[in-house]
N, C-alpha and C positions, 0 to 999 in steps of 0.2 A: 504494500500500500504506500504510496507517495503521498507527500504530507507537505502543504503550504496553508496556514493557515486562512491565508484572505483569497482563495481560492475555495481548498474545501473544511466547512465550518466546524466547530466541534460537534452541534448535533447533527449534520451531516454523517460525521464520524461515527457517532452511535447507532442512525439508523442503518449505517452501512454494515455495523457490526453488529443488530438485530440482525438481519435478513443473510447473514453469511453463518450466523451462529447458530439460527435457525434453522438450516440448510446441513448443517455439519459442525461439529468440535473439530476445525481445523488448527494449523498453526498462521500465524497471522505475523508476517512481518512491517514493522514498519520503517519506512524506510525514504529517503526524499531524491535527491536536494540531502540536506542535512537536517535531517528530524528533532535534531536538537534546538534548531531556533526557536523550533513553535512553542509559544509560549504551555498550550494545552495539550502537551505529549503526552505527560504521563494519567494526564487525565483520561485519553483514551485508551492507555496501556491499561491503566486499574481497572474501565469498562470492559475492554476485551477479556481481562480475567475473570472479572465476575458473570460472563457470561458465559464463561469456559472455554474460550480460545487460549492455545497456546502462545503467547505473545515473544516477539523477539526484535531486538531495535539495532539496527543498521548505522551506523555511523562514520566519520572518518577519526572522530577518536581526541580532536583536539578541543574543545570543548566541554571534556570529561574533569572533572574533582570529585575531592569527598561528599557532597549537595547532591552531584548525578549522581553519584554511586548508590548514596543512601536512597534516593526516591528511584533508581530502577530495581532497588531490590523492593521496595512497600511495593510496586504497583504491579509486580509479580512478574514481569520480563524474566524467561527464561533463560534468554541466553541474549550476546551482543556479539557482531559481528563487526570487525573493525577493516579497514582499508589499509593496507602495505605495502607498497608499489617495487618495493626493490630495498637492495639490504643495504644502502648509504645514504646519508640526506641527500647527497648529491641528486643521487637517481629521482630517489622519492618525490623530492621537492620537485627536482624538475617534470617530471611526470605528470605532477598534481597541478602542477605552474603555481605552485604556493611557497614563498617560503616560511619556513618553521613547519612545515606539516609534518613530516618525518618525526622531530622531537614530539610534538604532540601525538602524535598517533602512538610511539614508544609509551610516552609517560602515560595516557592514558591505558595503554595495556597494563603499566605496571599499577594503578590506581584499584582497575578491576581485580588484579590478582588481590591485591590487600585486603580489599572485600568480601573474596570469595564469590566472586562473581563469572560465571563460563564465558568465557568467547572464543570467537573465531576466527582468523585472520585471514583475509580473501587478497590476491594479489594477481592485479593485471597485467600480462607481457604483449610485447610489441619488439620488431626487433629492436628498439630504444633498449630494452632492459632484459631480455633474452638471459644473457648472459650470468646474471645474476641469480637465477629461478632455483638453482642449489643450494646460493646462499642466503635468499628468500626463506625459503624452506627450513634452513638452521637456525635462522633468526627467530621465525614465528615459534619453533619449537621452545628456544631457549630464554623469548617469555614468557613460555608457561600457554599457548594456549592448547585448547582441548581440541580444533580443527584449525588445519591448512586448506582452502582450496587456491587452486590454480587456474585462474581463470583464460580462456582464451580469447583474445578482443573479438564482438564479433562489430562488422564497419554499419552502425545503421544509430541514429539518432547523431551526438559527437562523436561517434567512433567511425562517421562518416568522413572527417576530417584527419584523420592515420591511417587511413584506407593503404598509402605508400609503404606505411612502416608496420602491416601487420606480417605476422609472421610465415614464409614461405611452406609450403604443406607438405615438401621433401620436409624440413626443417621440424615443423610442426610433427610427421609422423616419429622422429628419432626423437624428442621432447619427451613424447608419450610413452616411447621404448625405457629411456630416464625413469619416466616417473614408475612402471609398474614395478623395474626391478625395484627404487625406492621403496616402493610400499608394500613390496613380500616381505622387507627386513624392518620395516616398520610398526614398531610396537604399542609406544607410547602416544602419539597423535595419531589421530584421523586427517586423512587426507584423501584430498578427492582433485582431478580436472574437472572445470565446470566450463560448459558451453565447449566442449571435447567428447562428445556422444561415442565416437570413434573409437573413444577410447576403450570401450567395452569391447568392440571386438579384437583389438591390439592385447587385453587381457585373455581373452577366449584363443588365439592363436598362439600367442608366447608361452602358457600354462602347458599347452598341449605337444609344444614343442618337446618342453621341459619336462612333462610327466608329471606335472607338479599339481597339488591342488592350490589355486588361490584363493585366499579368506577374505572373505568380503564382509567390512565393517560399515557401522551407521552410525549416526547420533540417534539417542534413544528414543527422540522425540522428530525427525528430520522427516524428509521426501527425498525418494531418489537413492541411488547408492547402490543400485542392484542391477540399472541400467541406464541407456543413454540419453540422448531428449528428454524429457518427461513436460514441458511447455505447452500448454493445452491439455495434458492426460494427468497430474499429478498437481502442477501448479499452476497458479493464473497470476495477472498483475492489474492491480487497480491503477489508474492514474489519477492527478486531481481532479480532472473533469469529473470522475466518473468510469470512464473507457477502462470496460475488462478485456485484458491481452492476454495471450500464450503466455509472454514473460514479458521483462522489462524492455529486453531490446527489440520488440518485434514494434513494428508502426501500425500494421492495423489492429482495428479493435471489432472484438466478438457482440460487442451491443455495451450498452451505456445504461449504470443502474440506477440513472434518474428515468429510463423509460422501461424497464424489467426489473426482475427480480436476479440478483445473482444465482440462485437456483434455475431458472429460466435459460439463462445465458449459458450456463455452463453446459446442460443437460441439453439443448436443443438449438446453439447458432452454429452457424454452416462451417464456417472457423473452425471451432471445436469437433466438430463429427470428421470432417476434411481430414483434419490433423493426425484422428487416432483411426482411419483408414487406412493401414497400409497399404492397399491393394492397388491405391491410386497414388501412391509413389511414383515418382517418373527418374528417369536415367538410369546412373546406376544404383541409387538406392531403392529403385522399384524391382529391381534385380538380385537384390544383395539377398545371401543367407543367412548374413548376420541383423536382416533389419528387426528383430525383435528386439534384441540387445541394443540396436544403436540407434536407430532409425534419422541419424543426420541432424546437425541442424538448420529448424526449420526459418529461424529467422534469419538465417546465414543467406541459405537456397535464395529467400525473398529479397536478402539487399542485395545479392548478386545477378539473380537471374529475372525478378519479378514475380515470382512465382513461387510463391512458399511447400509446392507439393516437388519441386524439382531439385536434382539429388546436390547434396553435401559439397561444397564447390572445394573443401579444403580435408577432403580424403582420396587418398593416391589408390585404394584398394581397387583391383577389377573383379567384381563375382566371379565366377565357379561360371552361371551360366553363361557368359559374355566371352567367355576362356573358352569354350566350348560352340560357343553357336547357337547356344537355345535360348532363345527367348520367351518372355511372358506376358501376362499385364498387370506384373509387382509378384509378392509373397507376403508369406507372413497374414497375420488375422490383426483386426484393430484391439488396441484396446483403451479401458475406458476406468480412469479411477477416479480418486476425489483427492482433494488437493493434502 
């Protein structure tokens, strides 16, 4: 959920989180912009608890003291997710085009640990900071948080504007090769690539090379973790207007819950059903063997190609049937969860 206050109101806020709580005990992030300005965050963080959502707040971290710490722990935020862009100010800052964000984002991770407070550290690469992604990795561990993700830029909304500098998908495939071996030896954090659907079947390949089982961990309260995409099938994204999305990066919207019900939306716009169709996959992810596991991402296909049913622009894989000569019209069965 995106959060500007003089956009969307705080009883906005509530009836948004009537009509989604009513619908399902989800987990409910909040997330902006930067969610801490709003004067009335943690007033809707206490509502979304007391109506039993799972709540969790998104931040870049620098904004954070003992004041934040103590009211996201009253208004029952389960966990905080922080932004870390690479393992020097240098990177950091530049990255964020702030400076001091880096220190702040540090000191705030270390504020939460004082607390006893969970978080998560999410960190975006580009080839600007590529190089860094290992030492990303040790740093997030070595303050203490409970998850790493790895995010992969994908170019649509501002990330329209690094479109030059995302990361080449030779590149991007041996990234992902990095990270599994990473995380068979990994004990203590969770970690995950996010917006890298790919990378499930890069686990499913490498395992069976190896003979190896791989252990596939969660957050005990999360979405996702078991497979690729999940944007439209598992999670959705509110924006200020209103507009329910796949995710945050995708542009179009599945309907607007100033004219439906979030129930509505999820369970019956064309968006949503389209999405968790496999069968109407196009290229090679309407081909792929692996499209349960991964099934591409779909807002990648869209700022690439137009077309959010056409295949994965930043996976090198060729199916089995394409290798061969046989063709289809897709694989695999939809499926369909709640967020």
């Amino acid at each position: 959920m995106d959060s500007q206050e003089e956009i969307f109101t705080t009883e906005e806020s509530f009836r948004l989180i009537d009509g989604v709580s009513d619908f399902a005990k989800l987990v409910l992030v909040l997330s902006g912009g930067e969610p801490l300005l709003r004067k009335d965050i943690f007033d809707i963080a206490t509502y979304g608890t007391e109506r039993g959502l799972r709540m969790c707040l998104a931040t870049n971290g620098t904004l954070i003291d003992d004041t934040v710490c103590e009211k996201i722990k009253r208004s029952g935020i389960r966990i905080v997710s922080l932004s870390l862009d690479g393992s020097t100010k240098k990177t950091h800052d530049d990255f964020r085009k702030q400076d001091g964000a880096f220190e702040g984002t540090i000191n705030g991770a270390g504020l939460l640990k004082k607390h006893g407070i969970e978080f998560i550290i999410n960190s975006s690469f580009t080839k600007r900071n590529k190089d860094e992604i290992s030492n990303t990795y040790r740093l997030a561990k070595s303050l203490g948080a409970t998850a790493w993700y790895m995010f992969m830029i994908v170019p649509t909304g501002r990330g329209e504007d690094i479109i030059s500098e995302l990361i080449p998908k030779e590149d991007y495939e041996e990234i992902l090769k990095w990270h599994y071996q990473m995380e068979k030896g990994e004990k203590d954090i969770l970690v995950r690539p996010t917006c890298a659907p790919h990378y499930y079947r890069v686990v499913l390949q490498k395992s069976k090379e190896e003979h190896a089982k791989f252990e596939k961990r969660t957050l005990k309260f999360s979405t996702g973790g078991a497979k690729g995409c999940i944007a439209g099938q598992l999670i959705a994204f509110i924006d200020v207007d209103g507009n329910v999305k796949p995710c945050s990066y995708f542009l179009r919207s599945a309907g607007n819950l100033k004219e439906k019900s979030f129930k509505e939306i999820w369970e019956e716009s064309k968006l949503f059903l389209e999405m968790r169709d496999f069968k109407k996959y196009k290229g090679r992810c309407g081909e792929c063997e692996y499209i349960g596991v991964c099934g591409g991402c779909r807002a990648r296909a869209d700022a690439i190609y137009g077309d959010y049913l056409e295949e994965e622009p930043f996976c090198t894989y060729i199916p089995k049937k394409m290798k061969t000569g046989i063709r289809g019209q897709g694989t695999g069965v939809g499926v369909k969860g709640l967020l």
